[in-house]
C-alpha positions in Angstrom: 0.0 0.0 0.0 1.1 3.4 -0.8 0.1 6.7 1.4 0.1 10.1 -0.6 -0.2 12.8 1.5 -0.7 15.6 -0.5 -0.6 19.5 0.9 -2.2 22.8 -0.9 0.9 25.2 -0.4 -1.2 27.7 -3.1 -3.0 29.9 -0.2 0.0 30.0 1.6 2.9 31.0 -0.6 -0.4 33.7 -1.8 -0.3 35.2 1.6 4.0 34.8 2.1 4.1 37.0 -1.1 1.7 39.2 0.2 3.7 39.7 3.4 6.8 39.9 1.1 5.3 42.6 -1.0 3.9 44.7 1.9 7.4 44.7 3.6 8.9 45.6 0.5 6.6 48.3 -0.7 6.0 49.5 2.9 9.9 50.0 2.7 10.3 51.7 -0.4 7.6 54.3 0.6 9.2 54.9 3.9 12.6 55.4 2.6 11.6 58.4 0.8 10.2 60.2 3.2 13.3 59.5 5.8 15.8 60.3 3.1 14.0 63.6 2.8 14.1 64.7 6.3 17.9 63.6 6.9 19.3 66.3 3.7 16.8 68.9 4.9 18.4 68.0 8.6 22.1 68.4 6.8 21.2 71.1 4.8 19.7 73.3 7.6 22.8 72.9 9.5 25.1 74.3 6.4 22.7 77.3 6.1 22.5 78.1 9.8 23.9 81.7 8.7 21.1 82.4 6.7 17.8 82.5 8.2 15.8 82.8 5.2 17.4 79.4 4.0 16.9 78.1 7.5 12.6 79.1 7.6 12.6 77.4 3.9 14.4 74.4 5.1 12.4 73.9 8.3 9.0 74.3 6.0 10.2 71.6 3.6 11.4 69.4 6.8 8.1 70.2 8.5 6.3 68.7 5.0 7.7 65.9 5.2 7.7 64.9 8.9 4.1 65.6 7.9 4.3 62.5 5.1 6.2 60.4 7.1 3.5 60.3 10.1 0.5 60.5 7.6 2.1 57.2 6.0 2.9 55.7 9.6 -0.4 55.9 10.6 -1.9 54.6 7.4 0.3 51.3 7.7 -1.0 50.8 11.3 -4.5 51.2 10.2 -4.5 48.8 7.5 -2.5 46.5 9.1 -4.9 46.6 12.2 -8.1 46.2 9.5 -6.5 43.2 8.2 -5.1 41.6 11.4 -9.0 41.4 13.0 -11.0 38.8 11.8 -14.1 40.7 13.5 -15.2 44.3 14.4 -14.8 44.5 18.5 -17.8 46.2 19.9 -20.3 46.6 16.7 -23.1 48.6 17.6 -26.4 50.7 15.6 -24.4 53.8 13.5 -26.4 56.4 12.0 -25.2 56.9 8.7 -26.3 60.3 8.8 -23.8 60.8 11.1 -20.9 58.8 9.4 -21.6 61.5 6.1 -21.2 64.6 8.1 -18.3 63.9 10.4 -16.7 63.2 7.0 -18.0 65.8 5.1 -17.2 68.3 8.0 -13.7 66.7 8.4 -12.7 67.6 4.7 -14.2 71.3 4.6 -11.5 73.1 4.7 -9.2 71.0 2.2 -12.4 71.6 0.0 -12.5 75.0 0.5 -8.7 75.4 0.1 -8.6 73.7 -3.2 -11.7 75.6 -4.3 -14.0 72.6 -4.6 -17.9 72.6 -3.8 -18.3 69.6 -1.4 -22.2 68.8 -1.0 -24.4 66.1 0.3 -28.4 64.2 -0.2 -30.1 61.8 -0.2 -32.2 59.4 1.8 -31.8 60.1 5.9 -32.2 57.9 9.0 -30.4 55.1 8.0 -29.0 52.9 10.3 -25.7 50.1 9.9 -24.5 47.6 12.0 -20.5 48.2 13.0 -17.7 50.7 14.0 -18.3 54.5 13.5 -15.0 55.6 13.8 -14.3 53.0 11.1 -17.1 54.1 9.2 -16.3 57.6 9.2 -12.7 56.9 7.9 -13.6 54.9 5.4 -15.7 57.7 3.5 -13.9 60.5 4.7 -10.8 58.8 2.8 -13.3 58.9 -0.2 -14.4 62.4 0.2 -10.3 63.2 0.4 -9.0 61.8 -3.3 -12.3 63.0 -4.3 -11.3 66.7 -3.4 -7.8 65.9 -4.2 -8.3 64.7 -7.9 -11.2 67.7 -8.8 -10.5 70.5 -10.7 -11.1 74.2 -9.3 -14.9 74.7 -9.4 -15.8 71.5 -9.4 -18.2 69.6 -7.1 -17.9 66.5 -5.0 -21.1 64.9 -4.0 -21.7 62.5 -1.0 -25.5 60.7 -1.3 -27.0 57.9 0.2 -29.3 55.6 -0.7 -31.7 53.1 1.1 -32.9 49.9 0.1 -34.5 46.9 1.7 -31.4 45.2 2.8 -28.5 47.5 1.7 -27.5 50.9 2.5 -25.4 52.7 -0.6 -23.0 55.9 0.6 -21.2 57.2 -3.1 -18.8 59.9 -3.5 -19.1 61.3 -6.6 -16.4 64.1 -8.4 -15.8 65.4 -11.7 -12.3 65.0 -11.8 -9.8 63.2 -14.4 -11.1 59.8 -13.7 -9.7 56.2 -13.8 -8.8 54.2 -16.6 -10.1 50.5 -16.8 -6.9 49.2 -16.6 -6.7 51.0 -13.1 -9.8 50.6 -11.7 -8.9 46.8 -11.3 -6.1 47.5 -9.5 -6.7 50.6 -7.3 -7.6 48.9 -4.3 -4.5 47.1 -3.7 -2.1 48.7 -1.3 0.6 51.1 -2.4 -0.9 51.3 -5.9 -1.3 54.9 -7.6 -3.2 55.4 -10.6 -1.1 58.4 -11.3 2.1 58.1 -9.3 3.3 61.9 -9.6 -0.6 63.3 -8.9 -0.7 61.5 -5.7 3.0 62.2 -4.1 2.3 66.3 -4.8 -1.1 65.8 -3.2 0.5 64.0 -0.4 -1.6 60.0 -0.9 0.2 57.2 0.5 -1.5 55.1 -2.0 -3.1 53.3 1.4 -6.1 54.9 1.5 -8.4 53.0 -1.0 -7.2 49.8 0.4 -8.0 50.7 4.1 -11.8 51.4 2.9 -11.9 48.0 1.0 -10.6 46.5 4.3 -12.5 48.5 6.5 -15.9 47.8 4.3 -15.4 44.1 4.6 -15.3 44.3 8.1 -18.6 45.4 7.9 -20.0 43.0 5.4 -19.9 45.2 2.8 -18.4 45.9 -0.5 -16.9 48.8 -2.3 -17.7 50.1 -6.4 -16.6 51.9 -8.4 -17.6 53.7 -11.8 -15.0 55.9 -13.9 -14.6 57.5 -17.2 -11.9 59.4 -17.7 -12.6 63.4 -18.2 -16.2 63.0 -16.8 -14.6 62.0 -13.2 -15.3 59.1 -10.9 -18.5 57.5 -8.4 -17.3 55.1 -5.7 -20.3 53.5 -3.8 -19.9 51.8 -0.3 -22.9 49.3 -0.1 -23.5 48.0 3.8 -25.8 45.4 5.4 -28.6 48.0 6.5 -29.7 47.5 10.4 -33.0 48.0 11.5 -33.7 50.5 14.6 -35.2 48.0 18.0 -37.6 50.6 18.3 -38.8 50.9 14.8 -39.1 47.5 14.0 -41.6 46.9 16.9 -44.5 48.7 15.3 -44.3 46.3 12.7 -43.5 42.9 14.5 -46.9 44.2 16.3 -48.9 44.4 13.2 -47.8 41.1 11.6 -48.5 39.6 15.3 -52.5 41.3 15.0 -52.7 39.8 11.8 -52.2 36.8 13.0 -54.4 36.7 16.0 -57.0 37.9 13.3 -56.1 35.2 11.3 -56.4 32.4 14.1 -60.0 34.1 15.1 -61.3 33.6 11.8 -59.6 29.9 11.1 -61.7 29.2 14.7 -64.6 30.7 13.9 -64.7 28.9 10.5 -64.5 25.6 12.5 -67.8 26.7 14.8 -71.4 25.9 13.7 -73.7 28.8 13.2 -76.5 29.3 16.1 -79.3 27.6 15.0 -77.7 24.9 12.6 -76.4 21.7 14.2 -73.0 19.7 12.7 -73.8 16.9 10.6 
């Protein structure tokens, strides 16, 4: 007799190239950043006889530092999306509320960058999960779509409610995506246009930590582009149902029925004056 034993290693070298890849990009993007900050550190010191070099230095150095913590805490995000196989305490989130902490969050980069940031739609909806997460998740949304909209344009947040899904899409008229990159613009590091997204300051995490964060929720993330008529991407959520709200109609269906019971009962009873046969 002969034993085979025979052992998938597909999923696993997958996710050892995955690890591979993030270390490796995750190091690339860091060095830039560092290598930034140590000439501007050198090249403060050789101009410390000239202030005006000095205040021109520090804003550059300052710009950076800015990058390099804006990337840090992007890694630790995604990395704590993807290392939780659940969210921790999920609780009722108003969706209402998720839209305008984000909207509110990104006024002023609209306003700086002279974009019209609006929202509508259907109100009171209600998802099962984390708010915090929630409110990340579009506000990074709201932020490329500021960041890739011309002056004067508009970026739109609306929702939509149906029966089991709740939709929240951020809509812009910037350059939008090509097919080619809309496959591939949720994967970490990625850049649909490399030199665009380092002068706007992306870390090319952002799209990947709403895909991860949606998940969480049971969700998914879509998105439309053409390019020159700009880009729509569309969160779509499990939709929860308020306690309170629901009761009014578990108490109907339960007085339709009683109703129902009375008349199967009564159908079963023989009119006065008639006797069974």
């Amino acid at each position: 007799h002969v034993l085979l034993v025979v052992d998938d290693v597909t999923e696993q070298e997958r996710l050892e190239q995955m690890r591979y890849d993030f270390v490796a990009n995750t190091s690339h993007e860091l060095k830039t950043p560092v290598g930034a900050v140590s000439l501007l550190a050198e090249a403060i010191e050789s101009a410390a006889d000239d202030p005006a070099q000095v205040r021109a230095f520090t804003v550059r150095l300052q710009a950076e530092a800015a990058r390099l913590g804006r990337l840090t805490s992007r890694i630790m995000d995604l990395s704590r999306l993807q290392a939780a196989d659940e969210l921790p305490e999920p609780r009722d989130v108003s969706v209402d509320e998720v839209v305008a902490a984000s909207v509110e969050a990104h006024a002023v980069q609209a306003d700086s960058a002279g974009v019209g940031l609006l929202r509508g739609g259907d109100r009171g909806a209600l998802v099962r999960g984390d708010p915090t997460m929630l409110i990340e998740a579009v506000g990074n949304l709201v932020a490329n779509a500021i960041a890739y909209s011309p002056r004067g344009g508009r970026v739109g947040v609306g929702v939509r409610i149906q029966e089991k899904v709740v939709e929240i899409a951020v809509t812009d008229q910037g350059i939008g995506i090509v097919e080619a990159d809309q496959q591939r613009i949720f994967e970490r590091f990625y850049r649909a246009d490399g030199a665009r997204s380092r002068r706007t300051g992306g870390t090319g995490l952002g799209l990947a930590i709403v895909k991860h964060a949606v998940q969480r929720h049971g969700g998914e993330v879509r998105v439309w582009s053409q390019p020159g008529h700009g880009s729509t991407f569309t969160i779509r959520l499990p939709r929860a149902v308020a306690e309170d709200s629901d009761k009014p109609r578990r108490r109907r269906k339960a007085s339709e029925s009683t109703k129902k019971r009375r008349s199967a009962t009564g159908a079963g009873r023989a009119p006065q004056g008639e006797k069974k046969k």
